[in-house]
VMD Tcl script that draws the C-alpha trace (Angstrom):
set ca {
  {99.57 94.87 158.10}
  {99.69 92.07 160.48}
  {99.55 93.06 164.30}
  {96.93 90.37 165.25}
  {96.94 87.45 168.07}
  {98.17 84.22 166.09}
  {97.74 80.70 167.59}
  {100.41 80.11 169.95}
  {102.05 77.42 167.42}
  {102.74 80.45 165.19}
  {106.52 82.22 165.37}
  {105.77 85.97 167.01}
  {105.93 88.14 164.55}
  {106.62 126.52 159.99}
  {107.91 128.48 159.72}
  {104.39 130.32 160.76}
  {101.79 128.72 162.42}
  {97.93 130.41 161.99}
  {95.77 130.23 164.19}
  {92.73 128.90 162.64}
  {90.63 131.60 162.63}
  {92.83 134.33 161.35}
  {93.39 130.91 158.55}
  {89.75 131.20 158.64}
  {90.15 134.69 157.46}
  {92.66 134.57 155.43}
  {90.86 131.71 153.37}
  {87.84 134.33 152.93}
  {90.37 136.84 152.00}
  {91.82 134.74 149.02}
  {87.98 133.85 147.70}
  {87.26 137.69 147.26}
  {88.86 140.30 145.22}
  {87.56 138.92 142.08}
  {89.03 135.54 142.35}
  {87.10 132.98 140.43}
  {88.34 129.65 142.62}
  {87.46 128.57 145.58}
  {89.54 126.53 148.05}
  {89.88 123.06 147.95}
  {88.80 121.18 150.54}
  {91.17 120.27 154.07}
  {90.17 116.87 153.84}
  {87.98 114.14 151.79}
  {85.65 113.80 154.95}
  {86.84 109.63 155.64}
  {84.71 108.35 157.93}
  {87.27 107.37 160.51}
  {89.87 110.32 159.24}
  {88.31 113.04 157.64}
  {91.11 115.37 157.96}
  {92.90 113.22 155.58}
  {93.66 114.41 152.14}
  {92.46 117.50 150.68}
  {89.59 118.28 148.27}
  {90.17 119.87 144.55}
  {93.17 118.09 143.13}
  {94.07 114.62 142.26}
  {98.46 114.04 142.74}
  {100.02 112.16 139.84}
  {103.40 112.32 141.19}
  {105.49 113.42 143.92}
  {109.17 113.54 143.61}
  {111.01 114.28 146.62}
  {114.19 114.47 148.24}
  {115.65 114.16 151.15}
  {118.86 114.04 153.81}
  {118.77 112.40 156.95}
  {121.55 112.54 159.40}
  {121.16 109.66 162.43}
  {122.95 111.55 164.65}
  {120.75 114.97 165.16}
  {117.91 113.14 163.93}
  {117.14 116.18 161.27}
  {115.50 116.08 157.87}
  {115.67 117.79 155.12}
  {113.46 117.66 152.93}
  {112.08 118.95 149.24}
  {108.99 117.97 147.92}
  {108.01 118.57 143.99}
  {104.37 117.60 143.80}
  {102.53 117.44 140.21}
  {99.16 117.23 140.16}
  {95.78 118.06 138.38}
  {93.14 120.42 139.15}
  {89.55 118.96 139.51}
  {87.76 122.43 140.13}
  {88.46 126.34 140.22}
  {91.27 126.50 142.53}
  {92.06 129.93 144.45}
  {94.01 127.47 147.23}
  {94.54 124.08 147.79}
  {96.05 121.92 151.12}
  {98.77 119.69 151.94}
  {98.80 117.37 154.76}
  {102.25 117.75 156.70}
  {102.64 116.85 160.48}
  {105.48 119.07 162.34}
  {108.58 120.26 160.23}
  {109.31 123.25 159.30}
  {108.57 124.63 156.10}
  {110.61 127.42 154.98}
  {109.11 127.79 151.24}
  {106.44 126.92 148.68}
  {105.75 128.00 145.16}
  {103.57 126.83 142.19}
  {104.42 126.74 138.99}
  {107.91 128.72 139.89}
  {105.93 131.46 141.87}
  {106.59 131.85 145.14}
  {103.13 131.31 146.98}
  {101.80 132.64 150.46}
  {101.05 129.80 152.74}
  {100.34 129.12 156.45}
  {99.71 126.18 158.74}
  {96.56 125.18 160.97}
  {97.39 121.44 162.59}
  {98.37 119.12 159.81}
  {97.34 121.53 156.80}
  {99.72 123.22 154.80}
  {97.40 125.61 153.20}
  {98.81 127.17 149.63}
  {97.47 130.16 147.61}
  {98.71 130.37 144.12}
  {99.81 133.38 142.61}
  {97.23 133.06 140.10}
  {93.78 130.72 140.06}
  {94.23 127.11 138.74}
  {91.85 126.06 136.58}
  {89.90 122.84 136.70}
  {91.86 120.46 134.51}
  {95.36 122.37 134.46}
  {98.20 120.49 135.59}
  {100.53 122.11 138.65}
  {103.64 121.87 140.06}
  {104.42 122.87 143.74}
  {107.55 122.62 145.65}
  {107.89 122.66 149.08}
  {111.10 123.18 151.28}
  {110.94 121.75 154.48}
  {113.52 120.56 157.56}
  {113.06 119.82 161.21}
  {113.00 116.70 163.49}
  {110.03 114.38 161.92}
  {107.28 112.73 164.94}
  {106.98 109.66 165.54}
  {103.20 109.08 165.78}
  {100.82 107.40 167.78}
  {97.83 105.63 166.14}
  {94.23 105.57 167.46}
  {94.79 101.94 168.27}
  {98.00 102.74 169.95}
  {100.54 101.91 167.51}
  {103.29 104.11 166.27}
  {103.81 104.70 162.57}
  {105.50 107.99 161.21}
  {109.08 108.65 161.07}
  {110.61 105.52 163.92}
  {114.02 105.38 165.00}
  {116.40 102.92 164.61}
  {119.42 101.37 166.40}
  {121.92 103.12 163.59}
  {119.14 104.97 161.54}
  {115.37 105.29 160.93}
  {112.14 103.72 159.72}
  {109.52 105.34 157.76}
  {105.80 103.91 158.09}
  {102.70 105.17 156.56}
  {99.28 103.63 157.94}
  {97.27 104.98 158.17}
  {98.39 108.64 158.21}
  {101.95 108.44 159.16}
  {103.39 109.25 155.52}
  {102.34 113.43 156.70}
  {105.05 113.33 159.31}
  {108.26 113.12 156.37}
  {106.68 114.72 153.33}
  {104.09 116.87 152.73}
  {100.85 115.87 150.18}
  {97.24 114.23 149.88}
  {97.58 111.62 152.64}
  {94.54 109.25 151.77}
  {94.18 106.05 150.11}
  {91.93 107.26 147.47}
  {94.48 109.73 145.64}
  {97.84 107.47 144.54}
  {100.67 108.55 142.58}
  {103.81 107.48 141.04}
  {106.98 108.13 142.87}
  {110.50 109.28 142.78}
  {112.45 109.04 146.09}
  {116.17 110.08 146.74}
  {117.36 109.72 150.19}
  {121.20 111.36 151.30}
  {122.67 109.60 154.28}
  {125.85 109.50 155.90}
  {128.47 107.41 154.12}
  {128.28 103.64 155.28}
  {124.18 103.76 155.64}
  {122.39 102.45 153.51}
  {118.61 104.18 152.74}
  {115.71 101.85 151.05}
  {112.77 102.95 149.74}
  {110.12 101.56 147.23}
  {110.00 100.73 143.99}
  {113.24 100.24 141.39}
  {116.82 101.53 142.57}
  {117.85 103.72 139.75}
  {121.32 104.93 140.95}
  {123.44 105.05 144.05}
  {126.25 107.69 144.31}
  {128.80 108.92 146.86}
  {131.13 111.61 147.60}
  {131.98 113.98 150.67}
  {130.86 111.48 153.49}
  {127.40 110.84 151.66}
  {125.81 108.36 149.75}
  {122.54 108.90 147.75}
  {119.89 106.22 146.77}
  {117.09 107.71 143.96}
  {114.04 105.20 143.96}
  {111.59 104.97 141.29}
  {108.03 103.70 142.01}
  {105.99 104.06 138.37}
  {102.87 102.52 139.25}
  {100.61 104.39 141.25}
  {100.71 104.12 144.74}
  {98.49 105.39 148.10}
  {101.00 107.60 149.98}
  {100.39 105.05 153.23}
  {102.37 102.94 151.22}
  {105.15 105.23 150.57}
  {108.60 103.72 153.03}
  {111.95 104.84 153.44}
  {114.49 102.44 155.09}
  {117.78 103.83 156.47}
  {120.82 101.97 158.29}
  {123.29 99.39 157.89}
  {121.69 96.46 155.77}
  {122.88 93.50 154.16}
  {121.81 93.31 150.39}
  {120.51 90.76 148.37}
  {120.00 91.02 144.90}
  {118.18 88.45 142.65}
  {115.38 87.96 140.28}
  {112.17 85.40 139.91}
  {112.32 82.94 136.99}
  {110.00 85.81 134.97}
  {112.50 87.95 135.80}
  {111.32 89.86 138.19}
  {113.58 91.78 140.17}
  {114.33 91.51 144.10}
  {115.41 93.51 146.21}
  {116.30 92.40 149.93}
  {117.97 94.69 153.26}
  {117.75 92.68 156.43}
  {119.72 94.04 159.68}
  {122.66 92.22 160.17}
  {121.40 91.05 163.36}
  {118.60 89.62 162.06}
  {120.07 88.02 158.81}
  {120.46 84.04 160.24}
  {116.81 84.37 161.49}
  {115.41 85.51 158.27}
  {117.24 83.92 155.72}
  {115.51 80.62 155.50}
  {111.66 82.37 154.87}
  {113.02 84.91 152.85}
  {114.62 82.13 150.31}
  {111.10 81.45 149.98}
  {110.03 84.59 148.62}
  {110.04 83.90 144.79}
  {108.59 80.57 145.72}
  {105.44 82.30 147.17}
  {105.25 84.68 144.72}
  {104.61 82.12 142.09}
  {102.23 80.67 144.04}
  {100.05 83.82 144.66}
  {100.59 84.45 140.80}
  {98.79 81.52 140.28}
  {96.14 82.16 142.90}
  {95.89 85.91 142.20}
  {96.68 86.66 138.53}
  {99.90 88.41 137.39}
  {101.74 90.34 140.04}
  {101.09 93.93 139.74}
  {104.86 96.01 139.98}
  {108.08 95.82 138.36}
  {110.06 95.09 141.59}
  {109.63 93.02 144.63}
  {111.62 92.27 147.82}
  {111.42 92.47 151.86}
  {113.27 94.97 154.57}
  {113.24 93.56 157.71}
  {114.61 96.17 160.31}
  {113.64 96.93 163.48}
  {112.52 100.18 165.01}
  {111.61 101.54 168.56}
  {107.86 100.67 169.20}
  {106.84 98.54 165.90}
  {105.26 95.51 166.53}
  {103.87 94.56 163.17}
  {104.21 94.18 159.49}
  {103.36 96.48 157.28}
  {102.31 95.61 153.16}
  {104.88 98.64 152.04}
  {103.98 98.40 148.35}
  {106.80 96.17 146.47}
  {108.81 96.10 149.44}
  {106.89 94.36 152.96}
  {108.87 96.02 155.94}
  {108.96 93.51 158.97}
  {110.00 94.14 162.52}
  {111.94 91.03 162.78}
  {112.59 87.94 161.16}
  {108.86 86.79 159.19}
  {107.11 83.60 159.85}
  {106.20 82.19 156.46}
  {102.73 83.09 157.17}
  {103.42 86.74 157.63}
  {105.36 86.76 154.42}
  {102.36 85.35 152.23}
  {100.13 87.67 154.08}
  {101.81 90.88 153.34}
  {103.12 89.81 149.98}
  {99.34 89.27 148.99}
  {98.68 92.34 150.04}
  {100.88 93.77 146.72}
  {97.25 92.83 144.91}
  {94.89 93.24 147.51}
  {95.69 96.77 149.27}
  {98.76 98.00 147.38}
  {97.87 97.30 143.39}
  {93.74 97.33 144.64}
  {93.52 100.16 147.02}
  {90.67 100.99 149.27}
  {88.54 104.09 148.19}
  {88.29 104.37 152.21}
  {89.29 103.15 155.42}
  {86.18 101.54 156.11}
  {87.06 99.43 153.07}
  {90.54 97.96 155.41}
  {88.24 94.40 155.36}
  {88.84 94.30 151.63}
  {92.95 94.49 151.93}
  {93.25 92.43 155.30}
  {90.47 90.00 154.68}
  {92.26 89.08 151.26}
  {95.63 88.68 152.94}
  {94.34 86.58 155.90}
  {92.57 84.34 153.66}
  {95.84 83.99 150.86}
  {97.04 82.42 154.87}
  {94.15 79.65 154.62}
  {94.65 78.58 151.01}
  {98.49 78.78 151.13}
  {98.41 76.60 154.56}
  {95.59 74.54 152.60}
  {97.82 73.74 149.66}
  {101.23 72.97 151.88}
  {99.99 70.15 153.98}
  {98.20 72.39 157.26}
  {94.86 72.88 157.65}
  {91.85 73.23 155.20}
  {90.55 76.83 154.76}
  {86.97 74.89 156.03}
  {89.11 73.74 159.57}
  {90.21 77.45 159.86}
  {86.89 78.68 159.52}
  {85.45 76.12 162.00}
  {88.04 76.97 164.46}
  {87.45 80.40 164.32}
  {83.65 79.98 164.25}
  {83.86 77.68 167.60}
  {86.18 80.29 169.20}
  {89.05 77.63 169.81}
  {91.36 79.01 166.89}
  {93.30 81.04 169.61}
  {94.37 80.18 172.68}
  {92.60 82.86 174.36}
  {89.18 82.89 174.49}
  {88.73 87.20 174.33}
  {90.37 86.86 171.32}
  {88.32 84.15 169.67}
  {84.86 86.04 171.11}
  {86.61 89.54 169.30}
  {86.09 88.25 165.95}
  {82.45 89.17 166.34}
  {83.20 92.66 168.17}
  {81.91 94.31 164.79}
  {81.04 93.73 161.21}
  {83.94 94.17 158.79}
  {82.39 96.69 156.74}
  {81.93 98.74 159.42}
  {84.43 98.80 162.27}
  {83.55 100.27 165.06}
  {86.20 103.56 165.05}
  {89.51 104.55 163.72}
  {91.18 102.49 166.63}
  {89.66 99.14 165.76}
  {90.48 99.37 161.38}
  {93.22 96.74 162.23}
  {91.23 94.76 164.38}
  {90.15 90.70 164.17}
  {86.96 91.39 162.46}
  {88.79 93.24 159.83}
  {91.76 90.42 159.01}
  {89.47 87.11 160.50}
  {85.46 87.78 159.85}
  {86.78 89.55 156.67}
  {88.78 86.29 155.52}
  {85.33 84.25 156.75}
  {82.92 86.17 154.14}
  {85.15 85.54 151.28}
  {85.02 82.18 152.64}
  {81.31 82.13 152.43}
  {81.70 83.53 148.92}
  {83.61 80.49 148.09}
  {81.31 77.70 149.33}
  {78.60 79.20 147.37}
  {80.04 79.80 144.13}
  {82.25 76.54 144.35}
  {86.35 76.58 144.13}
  {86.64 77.36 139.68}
  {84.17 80.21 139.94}
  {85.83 81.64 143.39}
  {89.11 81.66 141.71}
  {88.18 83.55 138.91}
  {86.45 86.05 140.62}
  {89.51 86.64 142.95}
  {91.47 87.10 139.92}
  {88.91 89.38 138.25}
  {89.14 92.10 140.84}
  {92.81 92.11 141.23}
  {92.81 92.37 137.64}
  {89.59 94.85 136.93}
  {90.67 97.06 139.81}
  {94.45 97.16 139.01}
  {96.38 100.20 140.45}
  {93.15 101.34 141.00}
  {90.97 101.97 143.98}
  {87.74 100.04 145.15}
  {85.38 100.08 147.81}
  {82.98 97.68 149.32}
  {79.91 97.85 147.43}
  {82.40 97.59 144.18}
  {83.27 94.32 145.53}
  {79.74 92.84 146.63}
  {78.66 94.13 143.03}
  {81.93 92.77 141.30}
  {80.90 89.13 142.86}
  {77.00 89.26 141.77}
  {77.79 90.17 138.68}
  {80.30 87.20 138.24}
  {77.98 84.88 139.62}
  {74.41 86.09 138.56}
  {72.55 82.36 139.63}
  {73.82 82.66 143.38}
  {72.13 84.39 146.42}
  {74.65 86.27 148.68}
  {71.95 88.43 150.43}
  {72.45 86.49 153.69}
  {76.63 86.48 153.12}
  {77.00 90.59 153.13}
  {73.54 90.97 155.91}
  {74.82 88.26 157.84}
  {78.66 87.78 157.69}
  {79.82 91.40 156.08}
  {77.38 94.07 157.90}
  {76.07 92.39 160.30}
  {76.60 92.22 164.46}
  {77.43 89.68 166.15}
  {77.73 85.75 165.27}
  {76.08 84.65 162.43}
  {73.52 81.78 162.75}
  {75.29 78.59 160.41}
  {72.58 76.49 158.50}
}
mol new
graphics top color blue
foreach p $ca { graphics top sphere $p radius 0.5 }
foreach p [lrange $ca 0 end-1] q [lrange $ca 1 end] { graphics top cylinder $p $q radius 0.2 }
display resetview
């Protein structure tokens, strides 16, 4: 994502509802009786969203489908979820914001359910045994939320001039379908969206088939590699296309509003272009598909690292595109086991800014980190002092995880990683975890380990006390 200040040379860029404790009761209810599960958990206990995701199953894939009409603003939706038990299940959650549901079975089986907040919580017919593999489908319709962030920002399901905008982070993907909405439990995807004829609806991943008939079109995605369900994006409205593929033959995949089509073409020509480059910097790129929606939507003022496809509110600055297209290693293919870990996809991005302005004639990744270190790389002076409002390790609450620390002080420390371990041995340690951690997820001790272990002869206790955990300015020998 990429929300931050930038120097002022840079181009802006149901059914039933339970109350919880007859939920409380009814949870008791399906542990008794002889039943050998017990329920999973209602969330994975993240430090700055603990409610997110759910406890006892891992997802491997969700396959869902939906129709979205502009005009009333309703979805419908159906969600076929397969994933695998990881203990005695006698009930398991979903996380789903609003909608209505209007059924749920596993395995076939219709299965009692009822809602408390953003659970969905499912009993089987039968216990699920640790290990087995499940299928559960959920019906759902209703007018999806648009939702407002800790930090203020909206994310969810965001209207459109002629359709919508689906954003995930952090928790947004709950409001369209329902699932395990945390980073640490990805998934393949298939995605079929039904609009109105003459929309268009873009999603992630490959486009496997687009049909029409009776005033509808429908677009079925396909996203094999795993992928955090923050990541997940739907697209929908009038678009122009462009179709092409990288000298590797990658394929791309372009929709840019009309209105913003002159303003974006000449950085989005670039994309292949930086692509190469941060194949070279970062080791091979991590998907089977690529591309950029730029589209704008009521109340987004960022970028967002949407995994094979960026989504940006209006036409990108190159800077913004390398950032979020780095993210497709650092965030998207490398995923954080938490959201403490944010540092480890924003500081990544922000610092693929220094080296690609380094290697195109701007600044040195050393003048960057001066500037920033004096406090004159902005304008304004609050934001230059708001680098040090907090260690990047450990911001300071769920409304600060996108905050300068995170993109800027983050960026700094793999800086400092880089002067001591010199510019070969940097490189191949950047290309070492994108490539030992691929499609994976990581936290921050797996990176601090990951770089010792690379570069056994070096000290970094001062780095991570100083310049990753630590308050305030560091001291510079």
């Amino acid at each position: 994502m990429v929300s931050r200040p930038r120097r002022i040379t840079d181009v802006p860029r149901s059914s039933a509802r339970v109350p919880f404790a007859l939920a409380a009761a009814l949870f008791l209810t399906a542990c008794g009786g002889g039943v050998q599960g017990t329920p999973g958990a209602p969330g994975v206990r993240d430090p700055y969203f603990p409610r997110a995701g759910n406890g006892g199953y891992d997802v491997t894939h969700y396959g869902l489908a939906l129709s979205y009409d502009p005009g009333s603003r309703e979805l419908t939706g159906r969600a076929e979820i397969t994933a695998r038990a990881t203990q005695d299940l006698s009930a398991f959650n979903l996380d789903l914001k609003g909608l209505d549901v209007g059924s749920v079975s596993v395995e076939g089986r219709g299965a009692r359910w009822n809602r408390t907040g953003q659970e969905l919580t499912v009993r089987p017919p039968g216990d699920l045994d640790r290990g087995e593999t499940f299928h559960v489908r959920v019906g759902y319709s209703g007018t999806p939320e648009t939702i407002t962030d800790p930090d203020g920002s909206e994310e969810g399901w965001l209207r459109t001039a002629d359709g919508a905008l689906a954003l995930g982070e952090p928790t947004g993907s709950a409001a369209w379908f329902p699932g395990s909405h945390h980073p640490g439990d990805k998934a393949s995807y298939d995605i079929a969206v039904t609009v109105p004829a003459g929309l268009r609806a873009v999603s992630n991943g490959e486009l496997r088939s687009e049909t029409s008939g009776r005033g509808r079109s429908t677009f079925r995605w396909h996203t094999a590699e795993p992928m955090a369900s923050y990541l997940a994006m739907v697209a929908i409205g009038r678009y122009d296309i462009r179709r092409s593929t990288t000298k590797s033959g990658l394929p791309l995949y372009v929709a840019v509003d009309p209105a913003e089509a002159k303003a974006s073409a000449k950085v989005l020509a670039r994309l292949p272009e930086i692509l190469a480059w941060e194949e070279d910097a970062f080791g091979p790129y991590p998907f089977s598909a690529a591309g950029a929606v730029v589209d704008d939507a009521d109340g987004v003022g960022y970028a967002l690292e949407t995994q094979t496809r960026p989504v940006f509110p209006g036409a990108p600055d190159t800077a913004t595109l390398v950032h979020e297209l780095a993210h497709q290693w650092f965030g998207d293919s490398v995923t954080p086991d938490s959201w403490q870990d944010m540092w480890l996809n924003e500081g990544f991005a922000t610092y693929a800014e220094w080296l690609w302005e380094e290697e195109h004639g701007g600044d040195t990744a050393d003048e960057t980190f001066d500037a920033l270190y004096r406090g004159d790389y902005y304008d304004d002076p609050a934001s230059g002092e708001a680098v040090w409002a907090f260690p990047p390790a450990r911001p300071s609450g769920a409304a600060h995880i996108s905050d300068s620390p995170v993109y800027e002080r983050g960026a700094m420390v793999l800086h400092k990683v880089r002067e001591t371990v010199g510019d070969t041995a940097f490189r191949r340690i950047v290309r070492g975890w994108a490539a030992a951690h691929r499609h994976g997820n990581a936290g921050t001790a797996d990176f601090t380990a990951y770089v010792e272990k690379k570069a056994p002869d070096r000290d970094f206790d001062v780095i991570w006390r100083d310049w990753l955990y630590g308050d305030g300015r560091p001291s510079r020998p």
